[in-house]
C-alpha positions in Angstrom: 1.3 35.0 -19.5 1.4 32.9 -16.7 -1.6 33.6 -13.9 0.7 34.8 -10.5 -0.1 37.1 -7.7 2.1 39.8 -6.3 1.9 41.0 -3.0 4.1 42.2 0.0 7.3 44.7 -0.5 11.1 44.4 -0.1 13.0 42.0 -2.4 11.1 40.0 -5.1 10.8 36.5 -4.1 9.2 34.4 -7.2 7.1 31.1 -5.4 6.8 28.0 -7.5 4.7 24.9 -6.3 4.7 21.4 -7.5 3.6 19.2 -10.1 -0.6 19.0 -9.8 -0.1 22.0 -7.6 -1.2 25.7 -8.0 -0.3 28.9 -6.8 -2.5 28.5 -3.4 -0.5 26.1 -1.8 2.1 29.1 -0.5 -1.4 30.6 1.0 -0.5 29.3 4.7 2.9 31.4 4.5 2.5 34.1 1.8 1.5 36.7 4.6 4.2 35.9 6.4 6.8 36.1 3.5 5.3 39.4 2.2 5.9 41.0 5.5 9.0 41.4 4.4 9.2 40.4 0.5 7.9 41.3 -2.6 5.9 38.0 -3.0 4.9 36.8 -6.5 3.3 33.1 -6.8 2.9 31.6 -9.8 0.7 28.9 -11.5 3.3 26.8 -13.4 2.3 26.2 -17.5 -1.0 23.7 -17.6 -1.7 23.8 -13.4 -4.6 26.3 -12.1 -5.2 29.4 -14.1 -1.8 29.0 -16.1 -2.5 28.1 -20.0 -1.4 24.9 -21.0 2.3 23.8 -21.5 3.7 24.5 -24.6 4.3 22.4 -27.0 7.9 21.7 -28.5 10.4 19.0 -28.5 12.2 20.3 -25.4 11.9 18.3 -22.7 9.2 19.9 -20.2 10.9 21.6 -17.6 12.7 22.8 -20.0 9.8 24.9 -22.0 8.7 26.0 -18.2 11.9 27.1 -17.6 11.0 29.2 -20.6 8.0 30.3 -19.6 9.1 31.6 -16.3 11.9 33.5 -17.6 9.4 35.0 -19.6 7.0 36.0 -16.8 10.4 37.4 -15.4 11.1 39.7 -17.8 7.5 40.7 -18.5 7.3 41.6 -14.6 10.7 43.2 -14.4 12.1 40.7 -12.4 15.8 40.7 -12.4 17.2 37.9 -11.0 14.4 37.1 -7.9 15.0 35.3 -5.2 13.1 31.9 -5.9 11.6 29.4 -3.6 9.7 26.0 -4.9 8.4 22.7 -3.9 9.2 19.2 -5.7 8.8 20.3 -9.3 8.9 23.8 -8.1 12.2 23.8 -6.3 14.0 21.8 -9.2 12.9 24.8 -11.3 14.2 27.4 -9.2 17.3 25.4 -9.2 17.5 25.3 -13.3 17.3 29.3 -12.6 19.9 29.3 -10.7 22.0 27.3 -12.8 21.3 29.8 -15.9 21.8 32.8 -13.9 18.6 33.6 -13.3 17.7 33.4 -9.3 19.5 35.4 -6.8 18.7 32.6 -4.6 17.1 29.5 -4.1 14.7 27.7 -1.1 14.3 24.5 -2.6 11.8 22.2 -0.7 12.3 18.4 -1.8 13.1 19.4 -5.3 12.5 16.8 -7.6 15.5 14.8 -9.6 17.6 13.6 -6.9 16.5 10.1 -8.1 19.5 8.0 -9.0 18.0 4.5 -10.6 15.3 4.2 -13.0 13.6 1.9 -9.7 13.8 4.9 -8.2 12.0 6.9 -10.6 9.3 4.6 -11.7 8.3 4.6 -7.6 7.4 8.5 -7.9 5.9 7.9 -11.4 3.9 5.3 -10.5 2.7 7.0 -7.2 1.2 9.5 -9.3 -0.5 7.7 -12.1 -2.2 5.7 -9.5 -3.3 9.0 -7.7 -4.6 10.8 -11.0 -6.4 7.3 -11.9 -8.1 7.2 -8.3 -9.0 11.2 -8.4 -10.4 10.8 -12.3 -12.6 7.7 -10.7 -13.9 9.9 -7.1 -14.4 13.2 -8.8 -18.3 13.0 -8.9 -17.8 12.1 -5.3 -14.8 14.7 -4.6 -17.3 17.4 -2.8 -19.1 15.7 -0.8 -15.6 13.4 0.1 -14.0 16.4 0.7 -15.9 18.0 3.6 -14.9 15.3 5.7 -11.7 14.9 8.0 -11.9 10.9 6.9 -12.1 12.4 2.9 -9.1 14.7 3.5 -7.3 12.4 4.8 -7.5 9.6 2.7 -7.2 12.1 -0.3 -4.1 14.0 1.0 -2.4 11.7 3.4 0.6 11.1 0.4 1.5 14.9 0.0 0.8 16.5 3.7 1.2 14.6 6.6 -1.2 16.5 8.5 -4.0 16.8 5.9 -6.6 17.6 7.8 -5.7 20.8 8.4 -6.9 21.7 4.9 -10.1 23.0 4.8 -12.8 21.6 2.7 -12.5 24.8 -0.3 -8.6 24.5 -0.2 -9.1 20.7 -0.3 -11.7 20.7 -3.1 -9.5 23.6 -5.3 -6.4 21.3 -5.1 -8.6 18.1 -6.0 -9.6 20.1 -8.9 -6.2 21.4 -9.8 -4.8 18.3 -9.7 -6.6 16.7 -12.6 -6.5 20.0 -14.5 -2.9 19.1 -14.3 -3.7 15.4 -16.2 -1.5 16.3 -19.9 1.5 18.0 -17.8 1.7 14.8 -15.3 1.8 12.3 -18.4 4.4 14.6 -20.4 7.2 15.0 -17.4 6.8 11.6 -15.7 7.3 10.2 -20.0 11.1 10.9 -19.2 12.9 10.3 -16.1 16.4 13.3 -16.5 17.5 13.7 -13.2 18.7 17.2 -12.1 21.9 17.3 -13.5 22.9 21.6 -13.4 26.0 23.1 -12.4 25.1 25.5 -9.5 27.1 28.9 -9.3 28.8 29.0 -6.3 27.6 32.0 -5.5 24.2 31.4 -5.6 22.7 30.9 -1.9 20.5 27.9 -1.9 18.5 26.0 0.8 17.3 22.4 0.5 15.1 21.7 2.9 13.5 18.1 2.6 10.2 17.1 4.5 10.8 14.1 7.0 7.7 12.2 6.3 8.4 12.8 2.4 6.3 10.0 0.6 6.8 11.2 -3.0 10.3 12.0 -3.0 11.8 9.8 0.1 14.5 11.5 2.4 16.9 9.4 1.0 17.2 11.6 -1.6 18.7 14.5 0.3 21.6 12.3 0.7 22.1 12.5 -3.0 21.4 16.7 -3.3 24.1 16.7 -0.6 26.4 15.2 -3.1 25.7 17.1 -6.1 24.7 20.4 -4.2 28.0 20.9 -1.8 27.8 24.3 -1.4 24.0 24.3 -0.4 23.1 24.2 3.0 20.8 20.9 4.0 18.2 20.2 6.3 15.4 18.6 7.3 11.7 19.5 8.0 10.7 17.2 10.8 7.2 15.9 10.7 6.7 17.7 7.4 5.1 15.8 3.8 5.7 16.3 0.5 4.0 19.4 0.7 5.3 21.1 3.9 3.9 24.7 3.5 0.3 23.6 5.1 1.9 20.8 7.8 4.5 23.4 9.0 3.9 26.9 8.1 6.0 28.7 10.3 9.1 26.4 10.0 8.7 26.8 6.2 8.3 30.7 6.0 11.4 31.4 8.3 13.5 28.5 6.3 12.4 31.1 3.0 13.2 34.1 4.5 16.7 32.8 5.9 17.1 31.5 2.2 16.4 34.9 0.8 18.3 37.3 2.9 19.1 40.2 0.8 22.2 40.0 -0.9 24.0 42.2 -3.7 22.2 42.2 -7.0 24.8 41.1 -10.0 25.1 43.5 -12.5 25.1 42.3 -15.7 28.9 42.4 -17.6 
């Protein structure tokens, strides 16, 4: 099963982070959110205490997509509310599209990316980051007690990475080449999101201003294929906008998650 914690009460709300993520980066608004949901974060397949990814000759997100409805149905989860970042949010998206999310918060989901230019920019981004954390990890400590080390470490995901504090730092630094095999298999294919949303199905898109992984430019294009969703912006938010904006980003996920009519199953 995949490592989660649950926490809070009210209506389940399922958190998913982002490629090289884990589960902690929801730890500046998970109090927040389980003040009044059910909270359960989740280390996606191959990222901190999750096994790996499975193998199998569906595409990736497709075999997590799996794997979470599993973790659904082991936890009694019947259709959660789901909230995610990059990878994250395109997941809880491919939920929604299968039935399988009451609603979704999706924070700069991943593939909105139109041209294979487009693509190859994100890819790229992060083979050159793995390559530079694989050659400072004997050095990642010691880096990483330093406002100057967080910031040159974390300046392409949070805009104000500083704020991390040397353990968080460290753990995601960590968690980020744990996440080596995953990062090769997804960014070997470049399928952009491509689902048909239920109309039905509330969903948020929130995109971080300062995004340097997934540009804003790409809102413009989950405003085309996501018409019923409503868009904004997080200003002065990166890639990662749970730890630059954490009050702006828990009210965005509660609004996203107001309670709404479970569908019974026909």
């Amino acid at each position: 099963m995949l490592a989660y914690e649950r926490r809070g009460a009210g209506e389940p709300l399922v958190l998913l982070h982002g490629i090289t993520h884990r589960r902690q980066a929801w730890y500046p608004v998970a109090d927040h959110l389980a003040e009044q949901r059910e909270v359960i974060l989740v280390d996606l397949p191959g990222h901190g205490e999750s096994p790996s990814l499975r193998p199998g000759a569906e595409p990736p997100g497709e075999r997590m997509v799996a794997d979470l409805l599993d973790l659904f149905a082991e936890l009694g989860l019947e259709r959660p509310h789901v909230a995610g970042n990059s990878l994250g949010g395109r997941l809880g998206l491919e939920l929604a599209a299968l039935g399988a999310a009451r609603s979704v918060t999706a924070l700069s989901p991943a593939g909105f990316w139109r041209t294979p230019a487009e693509f190859r920019y994100t890819a790229s981004l992060f083979r050159s980051v793995m390559a530079l954390a694989g050659a400072l990890d004997p050095h990642a400590a010691r880096l990483l007690r330093t406002r100057a080390g967080r910031a040159a470490l974390f300046f392409w995901i949070n805009s104000r990475p500083t704020w991390l504090s040397p353990e968080a730092a460290l753990g995601d630094f960590k968690g980020l080449l744990r996440a080596r095999p995953e990062v090769t298999e997804f960014f070997a294919e470049s399928a952009p999101f491509t689902a048909e949303m239920p109309a039905d199905v509330p969903v948020i898109v929130a995109w971080a201003q300062r995004d340097l992984v997934l540009p804003l430019y790409q809102a413009k294009v989950a405003r085309t294929l996501l018409p019923h969703a409503e868009h904004i912006v997080l200003p002065g938010c990166g890639h990662v906008p749970m730890n630059d904006d954490p009050y702006r980003v828990a009210t965005t996920i509660l609004r996203g998650s107001r309670p709404t009519p479970v569908k019974n199953a026909a």
